[in-house]
C-alpha positions in Angstrom: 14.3 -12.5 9.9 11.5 -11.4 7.8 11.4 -10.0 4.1 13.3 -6.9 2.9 11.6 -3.5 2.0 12.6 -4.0 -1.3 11.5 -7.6 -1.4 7.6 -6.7 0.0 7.7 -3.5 -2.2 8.7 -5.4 -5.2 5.7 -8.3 -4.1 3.0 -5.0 -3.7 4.0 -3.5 -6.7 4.3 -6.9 -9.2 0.6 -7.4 -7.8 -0.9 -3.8 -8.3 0.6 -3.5 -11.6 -0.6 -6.8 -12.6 -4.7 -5.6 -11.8 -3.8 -2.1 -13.5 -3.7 -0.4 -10.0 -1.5 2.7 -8.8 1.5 1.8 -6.4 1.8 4.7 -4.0 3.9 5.3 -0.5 1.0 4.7 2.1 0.0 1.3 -0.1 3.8 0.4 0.3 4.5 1.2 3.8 0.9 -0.1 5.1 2.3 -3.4 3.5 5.9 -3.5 4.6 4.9 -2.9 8.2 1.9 -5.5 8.0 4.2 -8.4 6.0 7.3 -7.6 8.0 6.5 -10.5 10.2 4.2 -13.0 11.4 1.6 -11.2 13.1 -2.1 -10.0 14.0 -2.7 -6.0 13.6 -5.7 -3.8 13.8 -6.1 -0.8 11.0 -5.6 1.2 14.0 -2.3 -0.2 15.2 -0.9 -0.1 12.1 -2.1 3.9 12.0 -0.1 4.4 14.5 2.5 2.8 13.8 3.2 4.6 10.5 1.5 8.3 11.5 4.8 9.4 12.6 6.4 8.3 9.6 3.9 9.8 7.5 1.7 12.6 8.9 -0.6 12.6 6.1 -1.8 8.9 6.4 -5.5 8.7 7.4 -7.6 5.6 8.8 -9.3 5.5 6.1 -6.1 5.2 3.2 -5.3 2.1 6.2 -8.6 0.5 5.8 -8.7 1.0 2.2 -5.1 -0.1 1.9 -5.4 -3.4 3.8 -8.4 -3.8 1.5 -6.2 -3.5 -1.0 -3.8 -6.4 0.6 -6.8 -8.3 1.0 -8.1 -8.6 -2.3 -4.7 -9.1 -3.4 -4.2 -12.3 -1.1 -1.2 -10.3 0.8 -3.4 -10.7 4.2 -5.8 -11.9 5.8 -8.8 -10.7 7.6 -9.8 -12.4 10.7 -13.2 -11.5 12.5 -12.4 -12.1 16.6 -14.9 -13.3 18.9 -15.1 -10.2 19.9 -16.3 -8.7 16.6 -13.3 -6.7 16.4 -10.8 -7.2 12.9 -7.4 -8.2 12.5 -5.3 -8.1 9.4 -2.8 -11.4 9.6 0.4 -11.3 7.4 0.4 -15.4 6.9 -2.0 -16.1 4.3 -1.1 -19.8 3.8 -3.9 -22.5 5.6 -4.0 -22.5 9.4 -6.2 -21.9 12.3 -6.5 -19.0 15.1 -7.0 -19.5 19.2 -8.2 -16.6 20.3 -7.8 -15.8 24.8 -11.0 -14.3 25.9 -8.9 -13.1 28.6 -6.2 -10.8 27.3 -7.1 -11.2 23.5 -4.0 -13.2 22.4 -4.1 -14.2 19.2 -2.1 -17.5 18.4 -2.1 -19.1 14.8 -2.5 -23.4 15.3 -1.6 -25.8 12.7 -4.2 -28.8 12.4 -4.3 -30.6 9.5 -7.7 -31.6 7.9 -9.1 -29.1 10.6 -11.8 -28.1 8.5 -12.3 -31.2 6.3 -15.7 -31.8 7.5 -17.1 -28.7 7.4 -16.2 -28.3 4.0 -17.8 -31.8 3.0 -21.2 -30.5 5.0 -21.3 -27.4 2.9 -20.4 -28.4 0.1 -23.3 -31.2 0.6 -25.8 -28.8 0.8 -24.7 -26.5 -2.2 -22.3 -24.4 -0.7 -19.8 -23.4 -2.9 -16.8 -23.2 -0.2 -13.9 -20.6 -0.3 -12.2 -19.8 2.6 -12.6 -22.5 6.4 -10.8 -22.0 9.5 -11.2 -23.5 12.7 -11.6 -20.6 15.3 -10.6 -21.6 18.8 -11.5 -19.7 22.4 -10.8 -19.8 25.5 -7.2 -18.7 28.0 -3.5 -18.8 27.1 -1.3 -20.5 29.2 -0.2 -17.8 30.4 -3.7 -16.1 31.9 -4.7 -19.8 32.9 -1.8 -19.6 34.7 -3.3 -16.5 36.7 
């Protein structure tokens, strides 16, 4: 079972108040429904989700909002191969196989995945901050189609 409400809306506003920023209802509810669970969401699924709940909330207060999570190291944002971006609710290290197929998202633990990478660009003067190993290619279950 995931967090509480009041667990995540104590974690959102500890964070905001800490950078001097407003806590308000879409900020909270964008975040409980994102940090619920482990999981991959699009601004517009999570619209959706929470329109009914709150008929005011606009795609843009999403975006802005998971901006928000984003710079607040709540989520993180993954690019697909597709171009398309997810918001994912585990921030800590790991990786992402992606199905070109039906668009599964599954996070992979590998250890020293990105070890080398990291050594390359940091070789050549790049100051690294973020390396993940981005897998594509079919779930089990379309390979087994």
């Amino acid at each position: 079972m995931g967090p509480t409400d009041q667990t995540l809306d104590l974690e959102l506003t500890d964070a905001l108040r800490a950078r001097g920023q407003r806590v308000t209802l879409p900020r909270l509810l964008v975040h409980r429904h994102v940090r619920r669970g482990p999981q991959h969401v699009t601004a517009e699924q999570v619209h959706s989700a929470l329109a009914p709940e709150l008929s005011s909330l606009s795609p843009g207060t999403i975006y802005a909002t998971l901006d928000v999570l984003e710079d607040l190291g709540l989520v993180r944002r993954v690019c697909t191969p597709g171009g398309s971006t997810v918001f994912d609710s585990r921030t800590d290290t790991h990786h992402h196989a992606f199905c070109r197929d039906c668009g599964r998202i599954t996070d992979v633990e590998a250890a020293g995945g990105t070890t080398a990478a990291r050594r390359a660009a940091t070789a050549a003067g790049f100051a690294v901050e973020h390396a993940e190993v981005q897998l594509t290619g079919r779930c089990a279950d379309c390979a087994e189609r």
